[in-house]
C-alpha positions in Angstrom: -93.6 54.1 77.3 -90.3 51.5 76.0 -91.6 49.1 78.2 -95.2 49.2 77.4 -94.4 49.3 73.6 -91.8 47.1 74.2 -94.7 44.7 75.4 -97.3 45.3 73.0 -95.3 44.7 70.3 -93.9 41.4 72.1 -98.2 40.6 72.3 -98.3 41.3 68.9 -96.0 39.5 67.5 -97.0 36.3 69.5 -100.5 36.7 68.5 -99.2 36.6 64.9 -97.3 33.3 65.6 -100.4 32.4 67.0 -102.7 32.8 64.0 -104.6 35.2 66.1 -106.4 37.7 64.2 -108.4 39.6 66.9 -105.7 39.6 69.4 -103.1 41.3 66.8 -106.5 43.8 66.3 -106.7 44.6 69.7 -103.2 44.9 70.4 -102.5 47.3 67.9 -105.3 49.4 68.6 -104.4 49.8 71.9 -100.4 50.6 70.8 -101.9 53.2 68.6 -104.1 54.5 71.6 -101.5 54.8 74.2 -98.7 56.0 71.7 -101.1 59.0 70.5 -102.5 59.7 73.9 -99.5 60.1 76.0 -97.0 61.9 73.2 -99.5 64.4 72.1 -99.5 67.4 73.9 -103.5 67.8 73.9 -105.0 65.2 75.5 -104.0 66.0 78.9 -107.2 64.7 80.6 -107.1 61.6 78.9 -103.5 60.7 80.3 -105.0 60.0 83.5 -108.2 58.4 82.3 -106.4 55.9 79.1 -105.4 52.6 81.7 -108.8 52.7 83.2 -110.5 53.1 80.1 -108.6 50.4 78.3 -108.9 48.1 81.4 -112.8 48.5 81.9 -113.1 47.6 77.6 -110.7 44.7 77.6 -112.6 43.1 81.4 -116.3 44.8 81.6 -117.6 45.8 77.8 -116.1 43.5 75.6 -116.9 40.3 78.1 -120.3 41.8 78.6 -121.1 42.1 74.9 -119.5 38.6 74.2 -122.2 37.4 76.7 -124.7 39.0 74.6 -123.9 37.7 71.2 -123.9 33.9 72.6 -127.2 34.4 74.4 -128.5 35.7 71.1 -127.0 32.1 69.8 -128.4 28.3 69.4 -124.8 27.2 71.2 -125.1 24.1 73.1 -124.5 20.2 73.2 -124.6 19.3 69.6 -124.3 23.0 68.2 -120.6 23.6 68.8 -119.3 23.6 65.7 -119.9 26.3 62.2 -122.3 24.6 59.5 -119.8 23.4 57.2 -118.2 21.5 60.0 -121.5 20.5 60.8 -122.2 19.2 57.0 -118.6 17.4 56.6 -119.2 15.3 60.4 -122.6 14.5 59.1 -121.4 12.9 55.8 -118.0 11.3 57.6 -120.7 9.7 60.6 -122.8 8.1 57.9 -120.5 6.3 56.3 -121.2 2.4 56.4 -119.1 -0.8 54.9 -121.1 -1.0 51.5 -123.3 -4.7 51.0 -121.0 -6.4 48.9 -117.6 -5.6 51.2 -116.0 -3.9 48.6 -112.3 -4.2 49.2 -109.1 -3.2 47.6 -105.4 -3.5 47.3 -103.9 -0.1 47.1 -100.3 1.4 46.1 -99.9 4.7 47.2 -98.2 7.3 45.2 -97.9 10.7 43.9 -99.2 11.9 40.5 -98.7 15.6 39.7 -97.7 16.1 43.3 -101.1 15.0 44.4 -101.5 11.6 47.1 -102.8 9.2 44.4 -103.7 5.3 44.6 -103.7 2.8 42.8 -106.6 0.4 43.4 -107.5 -2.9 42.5 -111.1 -4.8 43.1 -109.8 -8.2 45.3 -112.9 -9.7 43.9 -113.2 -8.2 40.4 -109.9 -7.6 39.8 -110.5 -4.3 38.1 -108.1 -1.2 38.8 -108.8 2.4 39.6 -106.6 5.8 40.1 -108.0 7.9 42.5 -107.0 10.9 44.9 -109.3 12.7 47.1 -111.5 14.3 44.1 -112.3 11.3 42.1 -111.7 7.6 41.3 -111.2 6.8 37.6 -111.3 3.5 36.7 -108.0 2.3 34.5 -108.4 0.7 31.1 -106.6 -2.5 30.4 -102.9 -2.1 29.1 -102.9 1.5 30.4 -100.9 0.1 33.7 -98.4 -2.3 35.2 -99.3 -5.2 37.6 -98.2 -7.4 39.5 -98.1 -11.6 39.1 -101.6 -11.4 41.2 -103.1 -8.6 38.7 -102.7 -6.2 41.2 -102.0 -2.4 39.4 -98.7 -1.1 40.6 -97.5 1.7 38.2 -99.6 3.7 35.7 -98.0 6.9 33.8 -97.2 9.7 35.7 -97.5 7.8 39.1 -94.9 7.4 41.3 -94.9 5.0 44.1 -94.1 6.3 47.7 -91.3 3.8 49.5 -92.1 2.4 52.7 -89.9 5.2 54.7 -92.3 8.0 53.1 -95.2 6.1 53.8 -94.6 5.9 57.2 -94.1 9.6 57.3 -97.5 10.2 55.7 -100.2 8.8 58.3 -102.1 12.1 59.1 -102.1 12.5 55.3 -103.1 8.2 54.6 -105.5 9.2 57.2 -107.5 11.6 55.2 -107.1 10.4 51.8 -111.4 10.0 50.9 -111.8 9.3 47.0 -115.2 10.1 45.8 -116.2 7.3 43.4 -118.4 8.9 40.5 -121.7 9.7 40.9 -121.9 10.2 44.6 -122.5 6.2 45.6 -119.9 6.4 47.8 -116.1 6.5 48.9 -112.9 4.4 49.4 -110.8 4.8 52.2 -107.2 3.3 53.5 -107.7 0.9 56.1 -104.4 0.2 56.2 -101.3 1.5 53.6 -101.6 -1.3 51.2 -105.7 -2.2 51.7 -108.5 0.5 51.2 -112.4 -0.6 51.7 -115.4 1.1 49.5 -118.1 2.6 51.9 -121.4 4.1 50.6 -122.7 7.2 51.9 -125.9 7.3 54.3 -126.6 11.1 53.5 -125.8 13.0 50.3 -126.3 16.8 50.6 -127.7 19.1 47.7 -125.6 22.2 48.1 -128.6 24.3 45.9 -131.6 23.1 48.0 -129.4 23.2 51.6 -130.7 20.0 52.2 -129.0 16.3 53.3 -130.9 13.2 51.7 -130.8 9.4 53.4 -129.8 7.9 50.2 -131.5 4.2 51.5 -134.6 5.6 52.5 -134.9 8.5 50.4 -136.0 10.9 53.5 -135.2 14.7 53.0 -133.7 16.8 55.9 -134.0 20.9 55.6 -132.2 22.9 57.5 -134.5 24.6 60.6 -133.0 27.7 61.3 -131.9 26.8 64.1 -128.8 25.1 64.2 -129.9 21.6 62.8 -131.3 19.2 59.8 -134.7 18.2 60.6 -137.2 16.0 58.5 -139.8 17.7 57.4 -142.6 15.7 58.1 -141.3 15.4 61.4 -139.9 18.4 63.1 -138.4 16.6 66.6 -136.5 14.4 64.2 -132.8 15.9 64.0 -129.6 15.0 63.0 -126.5 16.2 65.1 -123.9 17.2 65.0 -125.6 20.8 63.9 -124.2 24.0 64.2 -124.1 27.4 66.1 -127.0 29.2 64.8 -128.5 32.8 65.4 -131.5 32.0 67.2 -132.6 36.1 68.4 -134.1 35.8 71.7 -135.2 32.3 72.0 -132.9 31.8 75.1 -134.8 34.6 76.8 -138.4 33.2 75.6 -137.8 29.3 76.5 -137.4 30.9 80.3 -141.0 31.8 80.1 -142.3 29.5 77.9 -140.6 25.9 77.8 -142.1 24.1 80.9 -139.2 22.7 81.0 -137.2 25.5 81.4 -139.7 27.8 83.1 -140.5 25.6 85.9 -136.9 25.6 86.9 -135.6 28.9 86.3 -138.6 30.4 88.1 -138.0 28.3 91.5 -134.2 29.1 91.2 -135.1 33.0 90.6 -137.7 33.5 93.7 -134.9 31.1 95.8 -132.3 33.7 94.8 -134.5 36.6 95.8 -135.7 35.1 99.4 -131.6 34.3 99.9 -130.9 37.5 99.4 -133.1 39.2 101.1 -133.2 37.0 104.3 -129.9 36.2 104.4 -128.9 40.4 104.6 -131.8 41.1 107.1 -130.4 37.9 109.7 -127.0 39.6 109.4 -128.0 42.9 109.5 -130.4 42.1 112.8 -127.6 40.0 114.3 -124.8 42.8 113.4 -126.4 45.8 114.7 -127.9 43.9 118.0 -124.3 43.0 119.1 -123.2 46.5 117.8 -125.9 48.1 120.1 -124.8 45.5 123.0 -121.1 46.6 122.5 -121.6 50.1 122.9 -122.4 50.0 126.7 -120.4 50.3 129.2 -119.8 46.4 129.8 -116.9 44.5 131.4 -114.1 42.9 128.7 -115.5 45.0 125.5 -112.3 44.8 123.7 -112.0 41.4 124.0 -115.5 40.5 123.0 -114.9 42.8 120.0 -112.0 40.6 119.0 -114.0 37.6 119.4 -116.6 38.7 117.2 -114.9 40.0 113.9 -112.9 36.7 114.1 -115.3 34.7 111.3 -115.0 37.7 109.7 -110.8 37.3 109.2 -110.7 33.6 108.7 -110.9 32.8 104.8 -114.4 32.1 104.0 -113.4 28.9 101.7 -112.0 27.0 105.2 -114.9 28.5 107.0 -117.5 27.1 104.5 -115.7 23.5 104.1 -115.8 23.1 107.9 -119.2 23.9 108.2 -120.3 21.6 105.5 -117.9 18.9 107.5 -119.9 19.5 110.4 -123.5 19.0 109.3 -121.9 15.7 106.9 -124.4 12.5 107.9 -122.1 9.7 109.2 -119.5 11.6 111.2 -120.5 15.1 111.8 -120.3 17.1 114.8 -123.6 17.9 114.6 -124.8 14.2 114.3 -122.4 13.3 116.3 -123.4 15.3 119.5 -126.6 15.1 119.4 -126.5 11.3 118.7 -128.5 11.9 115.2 -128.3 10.5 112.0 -129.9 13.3 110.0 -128.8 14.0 106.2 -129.1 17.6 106.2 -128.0 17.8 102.8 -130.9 15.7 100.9 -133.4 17.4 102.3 -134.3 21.0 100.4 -135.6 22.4 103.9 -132.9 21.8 106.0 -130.1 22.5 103.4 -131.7 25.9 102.6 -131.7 26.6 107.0 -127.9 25.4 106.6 -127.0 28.0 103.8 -128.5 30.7 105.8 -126.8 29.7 109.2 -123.5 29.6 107.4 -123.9 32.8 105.7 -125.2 34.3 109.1 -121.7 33.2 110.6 -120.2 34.6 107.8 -121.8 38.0 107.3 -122.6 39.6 111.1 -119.0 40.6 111.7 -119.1 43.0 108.7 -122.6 44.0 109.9 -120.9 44.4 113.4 -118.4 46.5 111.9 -120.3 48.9 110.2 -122.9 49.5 112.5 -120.7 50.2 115.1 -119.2 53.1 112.8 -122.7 54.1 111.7 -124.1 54.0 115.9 -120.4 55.7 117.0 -121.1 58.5 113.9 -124.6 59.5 115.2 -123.7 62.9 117.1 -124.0 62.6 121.2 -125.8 66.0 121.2 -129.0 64.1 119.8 -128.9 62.0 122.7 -128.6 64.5 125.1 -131.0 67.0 124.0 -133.8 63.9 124.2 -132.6 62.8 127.4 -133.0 66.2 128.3 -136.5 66.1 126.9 -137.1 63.3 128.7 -137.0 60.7 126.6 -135.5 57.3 128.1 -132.5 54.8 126.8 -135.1 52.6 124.8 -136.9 56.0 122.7 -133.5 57.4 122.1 -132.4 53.9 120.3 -135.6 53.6 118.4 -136.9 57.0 117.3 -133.5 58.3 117.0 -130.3 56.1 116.7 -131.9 53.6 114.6 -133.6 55.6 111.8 -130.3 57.8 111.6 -128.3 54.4 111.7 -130.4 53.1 108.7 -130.3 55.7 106.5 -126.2 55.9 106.8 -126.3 52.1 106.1 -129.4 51.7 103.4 -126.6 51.7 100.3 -124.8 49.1 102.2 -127.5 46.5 103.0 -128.8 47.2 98.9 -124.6 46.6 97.9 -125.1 43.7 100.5 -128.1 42.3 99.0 -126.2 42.8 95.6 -123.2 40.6 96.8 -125.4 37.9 98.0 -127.5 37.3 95.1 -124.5 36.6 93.5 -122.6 34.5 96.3 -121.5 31.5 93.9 -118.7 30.2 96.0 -121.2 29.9 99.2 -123.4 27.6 97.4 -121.4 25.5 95.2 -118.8 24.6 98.4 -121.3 23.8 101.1 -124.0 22.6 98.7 -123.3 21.9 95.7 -126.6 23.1 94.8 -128.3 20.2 96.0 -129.7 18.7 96.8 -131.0 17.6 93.1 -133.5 15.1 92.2 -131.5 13.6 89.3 -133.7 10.0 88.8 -137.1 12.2 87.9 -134.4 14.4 85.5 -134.3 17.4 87.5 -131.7 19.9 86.7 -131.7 22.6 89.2 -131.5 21.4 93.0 -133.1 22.7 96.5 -130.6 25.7 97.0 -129.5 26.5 93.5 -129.4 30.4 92.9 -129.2 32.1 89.7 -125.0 32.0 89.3 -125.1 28.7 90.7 -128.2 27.5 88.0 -126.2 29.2 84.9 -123.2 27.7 86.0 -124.7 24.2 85.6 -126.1 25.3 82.9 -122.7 26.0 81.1 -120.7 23.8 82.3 -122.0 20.2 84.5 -123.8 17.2 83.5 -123.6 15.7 80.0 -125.8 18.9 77.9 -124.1 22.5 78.2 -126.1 24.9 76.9 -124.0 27.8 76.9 -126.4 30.6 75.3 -129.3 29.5 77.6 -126.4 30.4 80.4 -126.0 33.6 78.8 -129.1 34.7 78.2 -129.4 34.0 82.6 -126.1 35.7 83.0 -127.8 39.2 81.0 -131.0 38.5 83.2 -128.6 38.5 86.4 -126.7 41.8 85.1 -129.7 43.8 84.4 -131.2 42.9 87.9 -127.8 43.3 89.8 -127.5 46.9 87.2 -130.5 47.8 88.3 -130.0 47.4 91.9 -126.8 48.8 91.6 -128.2 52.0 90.1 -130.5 52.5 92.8 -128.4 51.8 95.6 -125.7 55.2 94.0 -129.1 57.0 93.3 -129.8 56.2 97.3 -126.4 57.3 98.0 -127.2 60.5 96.1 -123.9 60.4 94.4 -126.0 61.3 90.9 -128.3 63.8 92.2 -125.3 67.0 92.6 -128.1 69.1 93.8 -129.4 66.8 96.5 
């Protein structure tokens, strides 16, 4: 308990250097947790059951219902950032040199502890204070200029020396001074020049709306995450904001043809995968399995032979397979004197994601149902023989329907694993192929892991609640399948 205090205080602590609020919230419920659970006398059960239970919260519930908050969220391209932030990019983006190229000689200061400058018009010749809440404009006599009529000290202003100056870019940087009246704002282009630039939105804090101060056009905010005009809804202005959009994400999967029409190929792609790919291996797995458990020559070694794709690391296994089916210098090309790019065609790159994942899977199958075929009891076998029944009845009306039932929870925790099998598809694939010059998003053997990480994270949108809202539609299915594959297993039912 030293140690593990001893560490989540060291946590705390760095999350506190760190400015990071929920961490030091976390952290110090789980100190109080562990500190209560394991030096009270009382909670003896929950001495045993506190590291799971913290583990599954910090990994499985709280990343779970993270995922459900951002699908419930407008959070893409363009919607990143919190409204304010939104507001202040807007009205830093619209800025524009104003018609006259309005410049100005500046002397930068401090006046009550405040960045102030001094500013004279190199055209008019008038001089201004200003700081970054307003620009006053500085009666004649009130201040000291130069031989070119330049102001260069005014009361209560005192002028920074080049060494400060040079210390104060990030500060020069950000110095905006509002001139009154909203017109517009003088910046520092360098530390003695400053340039006037006029605003090309204004926003009305009241009515929650920006304004395009040259054509006079009003944008409202949507709801959603953006300004729109309001005689024209498609017309937005980014950046917006992340904005609490319920369960659009879910709807625009059923009812933006743009959307739908993806999402739906990718989801019955996923399902005929799965389902194909765990029936080939399955097939494959128990045929050898029954093959293997006659009396042939060499068994053993066979045996060896066939669990080896099952021991070599599936990422050099995948990468050699894609090398061998590559166009120009494949071994498939290659020997049968072909030129045939299997991987633009949607056809033949689906056939090659099976055949991999064949190779892949049968040695597990292999495995298993030779347990499952070595488990059904010999006295079976016998008492049909004696019966009467030949080697072929026995396998079918007895060996295989016992042999299925033992392995039904693995083939549904199979199909599971598969409908999931991201690092299959997005090392021998890609996905692809993809018809990117008609704008497709989603390519020929894209599955639902594979689809939502696009979604999230490739090409120049990234629409990460649209990817969550597909990750919750993958975790209630896999849930779901989950459930019924312990329900199989009767590990629920205590009275089955």
């Amino acid at each position: 308990m030293a140690v593990v205090d001893a560490f989540l205080i060291w946590m705390f602590l760095a999350a506190v250097s760190k400015h990071s609020g929920v961490i030091q919230l976390v952290t110090a419920i789980i100190f109080l947790i562990v500190n209560y659970v394991y030096f009270a006398k009382k909670p003896v059960p929950f001495k045993f059951l506190t590291p799971g239970l913290i583990l599954m919260v910090l990994f499985i519930l709280i990343p779970v219902i993270y995922t459900i908050t951002m699908s419930a969220f407008n959070f893409q391209t363009g919607n990143e950032v919190s409204k304010d932030q939104a507001i202040t990019a807007l009205l830093a983006n619209g800025l524009q040199p104003d018609a006259n190229n309005t410049n100005y000689d500046m002397v930068l200061g401090s006046k009550g502890g405040v960045m102030t400058a001094l500013l004279t018009d190199t055209q008019t010749k008038k001089s201004f204070i200003g700081n970054n809440s307003s620009v006053v404009a500085l009666a004649p006599g009130s201040f000291a200029a130069n031989a070119n009529g330049d102001a260069v000290s005014a009361p209560g202003f005192t002028p920074y020396t080049a060494d400060q100056a040079a210390n104060l870019g990030d500060q020069i940087n950000s110095l905006k001074m509002p001139l009154p009246g909203g017109v517009g704002l003088i910046e520092p282009q360098t530390e003695t020049s400053a340039s006037l630039f006029t605003e090309e939105y204004t926003y009305n804090s009241k009515a929650d709306t920006l304004t395009n101060t040259s054509t006079g056009l009003v944008y409202k905010d949507n709801g959603d995450g953006n300004f729109e005009l309001s005689s024209s809804p498609h017309t937005k202005l980014y950046p917006g904001w992340k904005a609490f959009n319920g369960f659009s994400n879910y709807l625009h999967l059923l009812d933006n043809p743009e959307v739908r029409g993806p999402f739906i190929g990718v989801f019955i792609w996923t399902f005929c995968f799965s389902i194909i790919t765990v029936l080939m291996m399955f097939a494959v797995g128990l045929l050898l399995a029954i093959i293997l458990d006659q009396k042939i020559a060499l068994k053993r070694f066979y045996r060896s032979i066939l669990i080896l794709p099952y021991a070599i690391p599936s990422l050099m296994s995948i990468l050699i397979w894609r090398g061998m089916f590559q166009t120009q210098y494949g071994a498939v090309n290659t020997l049968f004197h072909t030129h045939i790019d299997f991987m633009d065609s949607p056809w033949f790159a689906k056939g090659i994601v099976l055949i991999v994942n064949l190779w892949l899977g049968f040695p597990y199958f292999y495995l298993i149902s030779s347990g499952a075929l070595q488990a059904v009891p010999a006295e079976l076998s016998e008492a049909a023989s004696i019966d009467g029944a030949n080697p072929a009845q026995i396998l079918r009306r007895i060996k295989l329907p016992l042999v299925l039932q033992i392995l039904s929870p693995l083939l549904i925790a199979s199909f599971a694993f598969n409908f999931n099998n991201f690092n299959l598809i997005y090392l021998l694939t890609g996905g692809g192929p993809t018809d990117v010059l008609h704008g497709k998003f989603a390519g020929g053997t894209d599955i639902l892991i594979t689809y939502t990480y696009k979604t999230a994270f490739n090409g120049n949108h990234q629409d990460f609640g649209m990817a969550s809202a597909i990750s919750m539609v993958i975790f209630v299915i896999i849930g779901l399948i989950s459930l019924w594959s312990i329900r199989r297993a009767n590990v629920l039912d205590n009275n089955s």
